[in-house]
Every structure is written in C-alpha cells, then in structure tokens.
C-alpha positions as CSV (number, residue, x, y, z in Angstrom):
1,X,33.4,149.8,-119.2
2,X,33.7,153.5,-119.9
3,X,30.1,155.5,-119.5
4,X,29.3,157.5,-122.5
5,X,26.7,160.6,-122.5
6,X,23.5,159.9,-124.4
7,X,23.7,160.9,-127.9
8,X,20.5,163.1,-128.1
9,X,22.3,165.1,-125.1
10,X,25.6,165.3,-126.7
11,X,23.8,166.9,-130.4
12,X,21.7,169.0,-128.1
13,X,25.0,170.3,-126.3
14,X,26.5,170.6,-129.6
15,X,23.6,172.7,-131.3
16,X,23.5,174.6,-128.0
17,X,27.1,175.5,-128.2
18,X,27.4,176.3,-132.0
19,X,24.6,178.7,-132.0
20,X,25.5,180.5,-128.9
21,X,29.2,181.1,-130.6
22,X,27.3,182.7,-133.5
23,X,27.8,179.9,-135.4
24,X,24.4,177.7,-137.3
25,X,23.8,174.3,-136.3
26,X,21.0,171.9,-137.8
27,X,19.2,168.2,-136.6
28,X,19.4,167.2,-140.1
29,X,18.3,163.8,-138.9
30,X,17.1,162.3,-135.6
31,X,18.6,159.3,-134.2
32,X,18.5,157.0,-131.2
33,X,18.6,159.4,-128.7
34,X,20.6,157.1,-126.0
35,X,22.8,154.9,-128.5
36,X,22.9,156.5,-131.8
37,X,26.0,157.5,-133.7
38,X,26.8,161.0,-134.6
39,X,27.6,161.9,-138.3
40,X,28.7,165.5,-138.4
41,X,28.8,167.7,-141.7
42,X,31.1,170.5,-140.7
43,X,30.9,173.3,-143.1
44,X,32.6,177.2,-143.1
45,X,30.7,179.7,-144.1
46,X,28.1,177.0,-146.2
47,X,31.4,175.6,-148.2
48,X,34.4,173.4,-147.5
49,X,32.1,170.4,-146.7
50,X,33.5,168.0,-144.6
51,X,32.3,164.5,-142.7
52,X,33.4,163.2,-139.2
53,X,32.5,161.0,-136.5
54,X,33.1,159.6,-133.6
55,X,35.8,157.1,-133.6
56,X,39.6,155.3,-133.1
57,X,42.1,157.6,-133.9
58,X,45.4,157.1,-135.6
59,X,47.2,157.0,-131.9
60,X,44.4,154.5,-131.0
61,X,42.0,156.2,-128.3
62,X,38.8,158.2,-129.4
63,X,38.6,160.6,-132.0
64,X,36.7,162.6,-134.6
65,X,37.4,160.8,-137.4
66,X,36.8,161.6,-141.2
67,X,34.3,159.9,-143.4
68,X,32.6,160.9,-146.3
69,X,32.7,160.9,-150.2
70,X,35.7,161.6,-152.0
71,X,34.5,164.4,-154.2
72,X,32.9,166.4,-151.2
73,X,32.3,169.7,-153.2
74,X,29.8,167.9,-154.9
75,X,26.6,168.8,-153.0
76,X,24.2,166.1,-154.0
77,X,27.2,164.1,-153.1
78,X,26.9,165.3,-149.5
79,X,23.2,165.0,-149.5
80,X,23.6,161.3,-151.1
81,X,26.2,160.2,-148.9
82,X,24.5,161.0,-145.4
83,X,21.1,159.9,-146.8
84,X,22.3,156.9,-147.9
85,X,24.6,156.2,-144.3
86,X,21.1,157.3,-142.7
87,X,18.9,154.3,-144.7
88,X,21.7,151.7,-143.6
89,X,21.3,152.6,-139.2
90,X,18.2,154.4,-138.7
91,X,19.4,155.4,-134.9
92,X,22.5,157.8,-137.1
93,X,21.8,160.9,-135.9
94,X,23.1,163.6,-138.9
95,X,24.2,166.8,-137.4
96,X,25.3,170.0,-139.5
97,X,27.7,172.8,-138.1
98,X,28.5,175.7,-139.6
99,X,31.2,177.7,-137.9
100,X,34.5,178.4,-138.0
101,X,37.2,175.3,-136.4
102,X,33.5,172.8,-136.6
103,X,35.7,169.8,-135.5
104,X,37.3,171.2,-132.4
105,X,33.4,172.5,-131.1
106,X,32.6,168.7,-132.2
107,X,35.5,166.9,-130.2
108,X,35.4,169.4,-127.8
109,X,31.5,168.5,-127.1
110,X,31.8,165.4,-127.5
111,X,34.4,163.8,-125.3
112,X,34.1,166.0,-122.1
113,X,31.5,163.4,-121.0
C-alpha cells in the first residue's frame, strides 16, 4: 500500500504555492482533511473554466483527470456542478486556482508526496 499525503496538507501546499507564483487560489469548500478528494476548478485569468481531479490516467497510473459539465462556460454551470458533487461526499474538498498552466501546479502538488 502506497502512503498518500493528507488532503488538507496537499490544498494547503497548493494554495501556498499558487499565491506565492502570483497566481489566486481559493478553499471554496472544506473537506476531510485526512481522506477527502480534491476537485480543482482551474481557471486563466477568471475564464476558460476547467474541472480535474485526482485520478487513473489513460496510461493507467495517477493523474489529474478531467470532470466537469459539458458546457463549462456556463458559470452557474460551474457553480451547480461542484455544489451539487459537494452535496453527494461531504469530505470533497473544492479548490479554485487561478493561474496560468493550473493543472501542472495541481499535478505537480499533488503527486510529489
């Protein structure tokens, strides 16, 4: 059995790292903070919305993988979709990036642990 990092250390990492690359990052929901999954909103520049998470990738080992509605440039779509994802598991943690390449900070975050 592989360890994995505690989730309310890998967001705080992740918040941590965002801001101090001039990016904005924002808890827009608190989860479990040992066990809970991560659903990330990446946006650029407060467009281009985007969902990922933690996952099997297509080569079958971890990944960020994408999730989300269909018609993302719908904002109450985004606001819908996460709210909804957070009334099913009330340990999701829902984390917003805004910066420039948000997946790579996200992968990059979390699977050095």
């Amino acid at each position: 059995m592989i360890a994995r990092l505690a989730s309310g250390l890998i967001v705080n990492a992740l918040v941590r790292r965002v801001n101090a690359e001039g990016g904005s990052a924002m808890v827009l929901a608190r989860g479990d903070a040992e066990a809970g999954a991560i659903l990330i909103l990446a946006l650029e520049r407060g467009g281009n919305p985007r969902f990922f998470e933690r996952g099997i990738g297509p080569e079958g080992v971890p990944a960020l993988v994408r999730s989300g509605p269909l018609d993302p440039g719908d904002p109450g779509e985004v606001s819908d979709y996460w709210q909804r994802r957070r009334a099913r598991d009330p340990d999701l943690w829902v984390l917003e990036l805004d910066i420039a390449d948000a997946e790579r900070f996200a992968a990059e975050t979390i699977f050095s642990g």
